[in-house]
C-alpha positions in Angstrom: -19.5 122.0 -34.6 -16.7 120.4 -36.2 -16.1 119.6 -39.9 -15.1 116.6 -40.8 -16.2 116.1 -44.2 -13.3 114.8 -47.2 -11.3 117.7 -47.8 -11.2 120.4 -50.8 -9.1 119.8 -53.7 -6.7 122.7 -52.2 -6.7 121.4 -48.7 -5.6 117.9 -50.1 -3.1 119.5 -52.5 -1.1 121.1 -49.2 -0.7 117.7 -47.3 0.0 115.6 -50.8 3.8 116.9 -51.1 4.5 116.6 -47.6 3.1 113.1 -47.1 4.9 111.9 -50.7 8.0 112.9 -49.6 7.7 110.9 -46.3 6.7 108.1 -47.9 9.4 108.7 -50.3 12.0 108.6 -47.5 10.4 106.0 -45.2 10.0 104.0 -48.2 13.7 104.3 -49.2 14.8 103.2 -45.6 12.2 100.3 -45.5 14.5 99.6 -48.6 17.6 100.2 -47.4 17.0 98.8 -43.5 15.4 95.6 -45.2 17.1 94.6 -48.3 20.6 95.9 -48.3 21.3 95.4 -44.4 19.0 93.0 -43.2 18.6 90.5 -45.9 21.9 91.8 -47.5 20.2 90.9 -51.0 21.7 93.7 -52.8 23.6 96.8 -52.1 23.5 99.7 -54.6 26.8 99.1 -56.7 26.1 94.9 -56.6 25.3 94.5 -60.3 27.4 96.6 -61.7 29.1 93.4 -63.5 26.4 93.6 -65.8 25.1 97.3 -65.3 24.0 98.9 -68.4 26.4 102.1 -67.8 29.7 100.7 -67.3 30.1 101.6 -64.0 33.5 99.3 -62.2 31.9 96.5 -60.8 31.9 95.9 -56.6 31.4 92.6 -55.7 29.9 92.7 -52.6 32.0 89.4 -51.3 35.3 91.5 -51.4 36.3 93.8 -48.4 37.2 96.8 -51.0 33.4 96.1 -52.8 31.3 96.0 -49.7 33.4 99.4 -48.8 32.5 100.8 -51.9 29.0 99.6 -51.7 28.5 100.5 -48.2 29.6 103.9 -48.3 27.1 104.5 -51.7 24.3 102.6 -49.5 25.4 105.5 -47.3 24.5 108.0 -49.5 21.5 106.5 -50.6 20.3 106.8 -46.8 20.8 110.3 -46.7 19.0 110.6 -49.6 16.0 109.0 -47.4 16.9 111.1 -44.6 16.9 114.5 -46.8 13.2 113.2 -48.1 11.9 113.1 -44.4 13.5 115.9 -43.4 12.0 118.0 -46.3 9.1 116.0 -45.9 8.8 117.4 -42.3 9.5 120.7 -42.7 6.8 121.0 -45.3 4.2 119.3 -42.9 5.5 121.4 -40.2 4.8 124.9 -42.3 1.5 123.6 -43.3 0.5 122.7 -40.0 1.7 126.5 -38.4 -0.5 128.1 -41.3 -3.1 127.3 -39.5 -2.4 125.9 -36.1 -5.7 124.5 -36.0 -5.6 122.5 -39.0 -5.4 119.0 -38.7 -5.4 116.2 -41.2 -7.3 112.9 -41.1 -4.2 110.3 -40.7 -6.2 108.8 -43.5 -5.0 111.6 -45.8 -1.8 111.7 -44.3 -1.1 107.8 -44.6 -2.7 107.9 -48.0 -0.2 110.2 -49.1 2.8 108.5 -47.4 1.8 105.0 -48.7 1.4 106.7 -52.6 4.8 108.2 -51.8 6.8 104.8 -50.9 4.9 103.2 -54.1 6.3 105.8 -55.9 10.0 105.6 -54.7 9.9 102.0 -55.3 8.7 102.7 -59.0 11.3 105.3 -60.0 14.2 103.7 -57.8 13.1 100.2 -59.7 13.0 101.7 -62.9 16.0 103.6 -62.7 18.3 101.1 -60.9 17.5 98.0 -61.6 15.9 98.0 -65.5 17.6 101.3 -66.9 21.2 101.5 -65.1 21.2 97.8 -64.2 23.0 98.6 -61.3 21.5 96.2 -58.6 18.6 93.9 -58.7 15.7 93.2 -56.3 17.4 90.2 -56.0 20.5 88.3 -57.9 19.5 84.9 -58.5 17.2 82.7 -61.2 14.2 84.9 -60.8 16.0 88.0 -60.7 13.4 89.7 -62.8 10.5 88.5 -60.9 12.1 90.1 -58.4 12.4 93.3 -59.9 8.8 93.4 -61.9 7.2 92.3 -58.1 9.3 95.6 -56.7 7.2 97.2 -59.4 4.1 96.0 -59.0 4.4 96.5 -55.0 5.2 100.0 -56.1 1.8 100.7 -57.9 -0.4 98.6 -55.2 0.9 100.9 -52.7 0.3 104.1 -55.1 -3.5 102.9 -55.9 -4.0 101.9 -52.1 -2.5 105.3 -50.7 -4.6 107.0 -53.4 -7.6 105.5 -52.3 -6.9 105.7 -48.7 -6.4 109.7 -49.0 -9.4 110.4 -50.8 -11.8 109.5 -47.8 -10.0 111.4 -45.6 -10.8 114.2 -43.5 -9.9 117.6 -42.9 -10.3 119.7 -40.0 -9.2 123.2 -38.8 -10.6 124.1 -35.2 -9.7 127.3 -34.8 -11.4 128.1 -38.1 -14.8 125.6 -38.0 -15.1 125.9 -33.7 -17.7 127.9 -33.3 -16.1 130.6 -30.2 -17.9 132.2 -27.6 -16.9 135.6 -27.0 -18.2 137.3 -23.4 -18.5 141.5 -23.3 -16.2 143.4 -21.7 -17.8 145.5 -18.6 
């Protein structure tokens, strides 16, 4: 028989890192992909006109500033990438533990979802309210923007909370019961 009851505190504890940092990363692309390249709403160095740090500002509108901003966009996306990619390895090394273990893809999405809410709260905070370096969005309700960044950011950190909590654990090679047949 199979156990597939809510994991143990321990057993959640090994898939919360891995999962945060993939929803870290993924988060950061959804971010990246979305706002900066696809609705081209901001880039990371946009606001630096009125940046709280004094960084030179880099109009976006200017072949030299959407350089500039492109190549830190740039680095901002292997920030992402590094987040997966550690993200991975660490689900990887906690999957060959015990090759039998498995996760509910509730726990795992749980974790993922509490991940992106959590980029989006410290990438908000930081960027756009303490260094002022670029904004949700540049316009009249620029801080709507940036407060509804936040507030998206702890939905999806309650909701991936939630989600993870209900969900099951399994390892079959240690809860399937074997049948073992005598040697001659």
């Amino acid at each position: 028989m199979t156990d597939t009851t809510a994991g143990t505190g321990a057993t959640r504890r090994e898939i919360a890192l891995p999962g945060t940092l993939l929803g870290v990363g993924l988060g950061g692309f959804v971010d990246g992909i979305l706002l900066h390249q696809v609705l081209q709403w901001h880039h990371m160095l946009t606001s630096t006109n009125t940046d709280n740090i004094g960084v030179r500002y880099y109009p976006a509108d200017t072949v030299p500033g959407l350089r500039m901003n492109t190549l830190w966009d740039g680095f901002f996306h292997v920030f992402c990438w590094l987040a997966v990619l550690v993200g991975l390895s660490l689900l990887h090394a906690r999957v060959t533990h015990s090759r039998g273990r498995v996760w509910g893809s509730r726990m795992l999405w749980g974790w993922i979802l509490f991940g992106w809410g959590l980029f989006n709260l410290v990438e908000g905070i930081m960027d756009h309210h303490i260094l002022g370096i670029h904004h949700v969005r540049t316009d009249a309700y620029q801080t709507w923007w940036d407060i509804g960044f936040l507030l998206l950011g702890v939905l999806l950190m309650v909701a991936g909370w939630l989600l993870q909590r209900g969900g099951p654990t399994v390892d079959l090679c240690r809860d399937t019961p074997r049948t073992t047949t005598a040697t001659p």
